[in-house]
C-alpha positions in Angstrom: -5.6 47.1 4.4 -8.0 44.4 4.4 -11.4 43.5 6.4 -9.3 40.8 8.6 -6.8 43.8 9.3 -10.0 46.1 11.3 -9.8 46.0 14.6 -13.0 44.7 16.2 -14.5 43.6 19.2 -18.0 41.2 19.8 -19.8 42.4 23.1 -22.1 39.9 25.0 -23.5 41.9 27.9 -25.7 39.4 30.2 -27.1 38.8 33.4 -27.4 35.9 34.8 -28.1 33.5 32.5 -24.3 31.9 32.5 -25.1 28.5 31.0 -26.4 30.5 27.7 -23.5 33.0 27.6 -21.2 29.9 27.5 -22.7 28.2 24.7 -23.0 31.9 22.9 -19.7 31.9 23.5 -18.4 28.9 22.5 -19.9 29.8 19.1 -18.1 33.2 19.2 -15.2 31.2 20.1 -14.8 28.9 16.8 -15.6 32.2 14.5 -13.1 34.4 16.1 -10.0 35.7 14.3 -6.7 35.2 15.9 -6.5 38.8 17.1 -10.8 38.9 17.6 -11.5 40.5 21.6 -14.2 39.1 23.3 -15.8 41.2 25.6 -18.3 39.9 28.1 -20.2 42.3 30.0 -21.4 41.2 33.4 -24.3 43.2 34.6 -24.2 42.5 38.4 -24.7 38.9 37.9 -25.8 36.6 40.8 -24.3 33.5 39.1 -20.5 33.1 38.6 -18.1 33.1 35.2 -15.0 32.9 35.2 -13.3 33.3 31.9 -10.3 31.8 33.6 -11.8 28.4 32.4 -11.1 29.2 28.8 -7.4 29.7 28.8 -8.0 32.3 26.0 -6.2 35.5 26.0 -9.1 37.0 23.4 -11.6 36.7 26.1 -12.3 39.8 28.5 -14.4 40.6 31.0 -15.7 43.9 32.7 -18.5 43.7 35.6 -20.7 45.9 37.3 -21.2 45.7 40.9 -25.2 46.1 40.5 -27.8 45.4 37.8 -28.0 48.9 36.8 -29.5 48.0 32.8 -28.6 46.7 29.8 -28.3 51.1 28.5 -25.3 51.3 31.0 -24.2 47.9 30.4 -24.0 49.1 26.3 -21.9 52.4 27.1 -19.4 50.2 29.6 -18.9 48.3 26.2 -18.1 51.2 23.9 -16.1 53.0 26.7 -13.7 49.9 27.1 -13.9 49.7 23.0 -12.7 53.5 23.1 -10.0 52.3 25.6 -8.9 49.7 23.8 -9.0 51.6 20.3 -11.3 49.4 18.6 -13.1 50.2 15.5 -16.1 48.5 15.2 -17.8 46.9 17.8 -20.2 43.4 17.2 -22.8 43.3 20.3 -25.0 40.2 20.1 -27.0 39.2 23.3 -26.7 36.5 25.2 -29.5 34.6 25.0 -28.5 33.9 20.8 -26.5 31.9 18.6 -24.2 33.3 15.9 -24.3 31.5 12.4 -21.6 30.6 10.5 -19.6 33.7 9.1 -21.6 36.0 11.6 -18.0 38.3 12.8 -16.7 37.4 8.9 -19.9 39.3 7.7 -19.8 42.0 9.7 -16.5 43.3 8.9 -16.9 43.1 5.4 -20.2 44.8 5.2 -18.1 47.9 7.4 -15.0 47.6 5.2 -17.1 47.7 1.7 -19.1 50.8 3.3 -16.7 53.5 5.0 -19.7 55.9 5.6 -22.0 53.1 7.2 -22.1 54.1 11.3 -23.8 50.8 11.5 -25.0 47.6 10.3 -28.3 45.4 11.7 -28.4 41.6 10.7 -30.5 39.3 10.4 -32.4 37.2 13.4 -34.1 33.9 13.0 -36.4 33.0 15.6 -36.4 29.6 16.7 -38.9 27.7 19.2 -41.6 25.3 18.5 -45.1 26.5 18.3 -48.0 29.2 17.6 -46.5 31.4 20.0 -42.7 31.6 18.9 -44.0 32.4 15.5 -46.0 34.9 16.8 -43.1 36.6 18.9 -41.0 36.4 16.2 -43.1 37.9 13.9 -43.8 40.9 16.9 -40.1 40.8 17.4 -38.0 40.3 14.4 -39.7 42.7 11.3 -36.8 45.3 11.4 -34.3 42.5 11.2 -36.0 39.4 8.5 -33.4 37.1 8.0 -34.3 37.1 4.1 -33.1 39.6 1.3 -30.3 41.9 0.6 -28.5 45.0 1.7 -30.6 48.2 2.0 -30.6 51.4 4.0 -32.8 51.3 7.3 -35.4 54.3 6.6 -37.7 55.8 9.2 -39.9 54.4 10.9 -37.7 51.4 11.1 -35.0 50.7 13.6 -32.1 48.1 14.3 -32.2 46.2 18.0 -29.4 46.4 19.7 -29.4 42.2 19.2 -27.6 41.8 16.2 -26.0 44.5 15.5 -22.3 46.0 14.8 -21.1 50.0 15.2 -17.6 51.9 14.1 -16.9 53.6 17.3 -15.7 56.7 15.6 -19.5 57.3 15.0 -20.4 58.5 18.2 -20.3 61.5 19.6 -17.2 61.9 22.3 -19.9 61.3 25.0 -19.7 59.2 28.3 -23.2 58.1 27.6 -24.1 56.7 24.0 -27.0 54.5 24.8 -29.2 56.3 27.2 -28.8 54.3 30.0 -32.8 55.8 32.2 -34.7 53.7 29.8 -35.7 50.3 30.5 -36.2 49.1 26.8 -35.6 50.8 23.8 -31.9 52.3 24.5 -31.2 50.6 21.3 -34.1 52.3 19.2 -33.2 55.8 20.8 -29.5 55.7 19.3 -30.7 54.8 16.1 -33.1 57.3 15.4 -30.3 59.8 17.3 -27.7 58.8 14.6 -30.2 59.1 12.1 -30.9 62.2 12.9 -27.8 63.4 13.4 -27.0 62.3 9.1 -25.6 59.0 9.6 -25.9 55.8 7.5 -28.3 53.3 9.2 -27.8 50.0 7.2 -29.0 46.0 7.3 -27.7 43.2 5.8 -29.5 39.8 6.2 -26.2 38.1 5.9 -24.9 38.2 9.9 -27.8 35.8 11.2 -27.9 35.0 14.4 -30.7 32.3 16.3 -32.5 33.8 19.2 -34.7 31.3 21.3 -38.1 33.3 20.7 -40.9 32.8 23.8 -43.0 29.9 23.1 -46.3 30.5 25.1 -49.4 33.1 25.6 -48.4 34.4 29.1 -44.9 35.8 28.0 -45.4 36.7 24.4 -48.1 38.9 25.7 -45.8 40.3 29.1 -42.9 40.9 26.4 -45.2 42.9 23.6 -46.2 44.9 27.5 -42.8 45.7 28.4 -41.4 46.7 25.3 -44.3 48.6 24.5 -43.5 51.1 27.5 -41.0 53.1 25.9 -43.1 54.0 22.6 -44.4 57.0 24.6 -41.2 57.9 25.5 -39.0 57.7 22.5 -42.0 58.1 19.7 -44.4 59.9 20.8 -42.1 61.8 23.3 -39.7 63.5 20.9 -37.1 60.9 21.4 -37.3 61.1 25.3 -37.4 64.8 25.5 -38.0 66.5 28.6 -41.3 67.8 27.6 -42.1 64.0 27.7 -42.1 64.0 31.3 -44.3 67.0 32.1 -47.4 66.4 33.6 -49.5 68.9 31.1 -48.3 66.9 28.2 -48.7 63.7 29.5 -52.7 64.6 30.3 -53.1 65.9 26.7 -51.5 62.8 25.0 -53.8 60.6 27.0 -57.0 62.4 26.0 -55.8 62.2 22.5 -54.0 59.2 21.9 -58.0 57.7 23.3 -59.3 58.7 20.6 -56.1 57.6 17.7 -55.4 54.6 19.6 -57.8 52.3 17.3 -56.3 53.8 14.7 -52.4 53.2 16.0 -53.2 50.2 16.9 -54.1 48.9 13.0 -51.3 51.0 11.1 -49.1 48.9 13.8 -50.1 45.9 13.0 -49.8 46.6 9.2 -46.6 48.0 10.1 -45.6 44.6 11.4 -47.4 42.5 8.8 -46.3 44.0 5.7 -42.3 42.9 5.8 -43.4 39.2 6.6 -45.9 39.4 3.8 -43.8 40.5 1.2 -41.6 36.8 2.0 -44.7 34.8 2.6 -48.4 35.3 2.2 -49.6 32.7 4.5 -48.2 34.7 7.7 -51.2 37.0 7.2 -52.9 33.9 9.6 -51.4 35.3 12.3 -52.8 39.2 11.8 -55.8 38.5 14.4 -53.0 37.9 17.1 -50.6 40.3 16.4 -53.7 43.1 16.4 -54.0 41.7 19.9 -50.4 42.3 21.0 -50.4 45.9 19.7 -53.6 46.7 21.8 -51.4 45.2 24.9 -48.7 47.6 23.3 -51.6 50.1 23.9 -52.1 49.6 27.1 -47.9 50.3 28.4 -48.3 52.9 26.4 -50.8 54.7 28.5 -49.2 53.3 31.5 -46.2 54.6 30.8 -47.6 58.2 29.6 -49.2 58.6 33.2 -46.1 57.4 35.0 -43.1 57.5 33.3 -41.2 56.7 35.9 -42.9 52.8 35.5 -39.9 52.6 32.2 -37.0 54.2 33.7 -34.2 52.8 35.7 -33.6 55.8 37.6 
């Protein structure tokens, strides 16, 4: 058997957004191995697709009646990869751009690494200006486009971005992703696998463009919403239920007043460190990023006195 012989699937869940799912795809397109599926995942979508137009029997599509979240739209993906008896399943969002070799890579890295439940790769922001650097310094540190293979210790994570799974690696579960959660699905099931003994792994050599936000107001409203689940999923035992009592919510917020200076600059080490190990001249940018994780801060309190603000349902 051989890595073109593994049968594989690349997931693009999306809303909305059509015109960049078709250039995505069009990308997707010229990689893809004779016997590659393409799944797209429409998540309730106001705007139309029809995959008609491609006259390509690789291409699927599943939709949703209802935006119901990018943690359901994930498990429709690996249900209909279970259905279709896939083994390992690429999910890249919509809003990127594969680079050359991106599937090729993929299925190597799983072929040359049997016990691997999953692989991250890399992500090179592009956009023009102070603020795409910054978001993709805020966004990008668990998946820098530079170095070689390693295993993904604690605390860092994989996003669900650029990513690639072997099915047979989850649990015989309806729900893989947890689908309540606003943001962070992704992180959840990692640090779920990992605690569960499975291989975490990254290999810089899958890269993938993503257009990173290019000014103040929504570099600052991402670092906000994706800062909401950190209660949840870190500081809440990986979204436990004692998370969401009222008692423990009340003595987090007393306490995490008093850390939060501290959280706030081990974060933004956190974050610094990886770039500064590539190149010394990002520490320019520390000021700024010490900013975002004080906004980070601030969900996090939100979301500790009302959970409810980062779930779906």
């Amino acid at each position: 058997m051989d890595w073109k012989d593994i049968s594989h699937c690349i997931a693009v869940p999306f809303y909305n957004r059509t015109e960049q799912v078709k250039i995505c795809l069009s990308k997707l397109i010229k990689q893809a191995l004779p016997f590659t599926k393409i799944l797209l995942l429409n998540d309730g979508s106001d705007e139309t697709f029809n995959i008609q137009d491609y006259n390509d029997e690789r291409i699927f599509m599943i939709s949703h009646s209802s935006n119901i979240g990018i943690g359901a739209a994930r498990n429709s993906i690996i249900k209909w990869c279970r259905e279709n008896k896939i083994e390992i399943v690429i999910m890249i969002d919509s809003d990127c751009l594969p680079l050359d070799g991106f599937v090729e890579e993929h299925l190597k890295l799983h072929y040359n690494d049997s016990e691997a439940a999953c692989y991250g790769g890399g992500i090179i922001g592009i956009g023009k200006g102070f603020w795409a650097k910054v978001d993709g310094i805020m966004s990008w540190v668990h998946s820098i486009p530079q170095g070689g293979e390693k295993e993904v210790k604690e605390p860092y994570l994989l996003p669900g971005t650029n990513i690639s799974f072997k099915v047979s690696c989850f649990e015989d579960k309806k729900k893989v992703f947890n689908d309540r959660l606003l943001t962070g699905e992704d992180a959840l099931l990692i640090r779920n696998l990992r605690k569960k003994g499975k291989k975490i792994m990254f290999s810089s050599k899958p890269k993938i463009h993503h257009k990173d936000r290019d000014n103040f107001k929504d570099v600052v409203k991402h670092s906000y919403i994706w800062g909401g689940h950190l209660y949840l999923i870190q500081f809440g035992n990986n979204f436990s239920k004692k998370a969401l009592k009222l008692s423990r919510r009340i003595l987090f917020c007393i306490f995490f007043l008093v850390l939060s200076p501290f959280f706030v600059l081990s974060g933004s080490i956190f974050t610094m460190v990886p770039w500064l190990k590539i190149r010394v001249n990002t520490l320019k940018y520390f000021p700024v990023i010490i900013l975002l994780w004080i906004v980070k801060v601030w969900a996090i309190f939100r979301v500790a006195i009302n959970p409810k603000k980062h779930m779906v349902y």
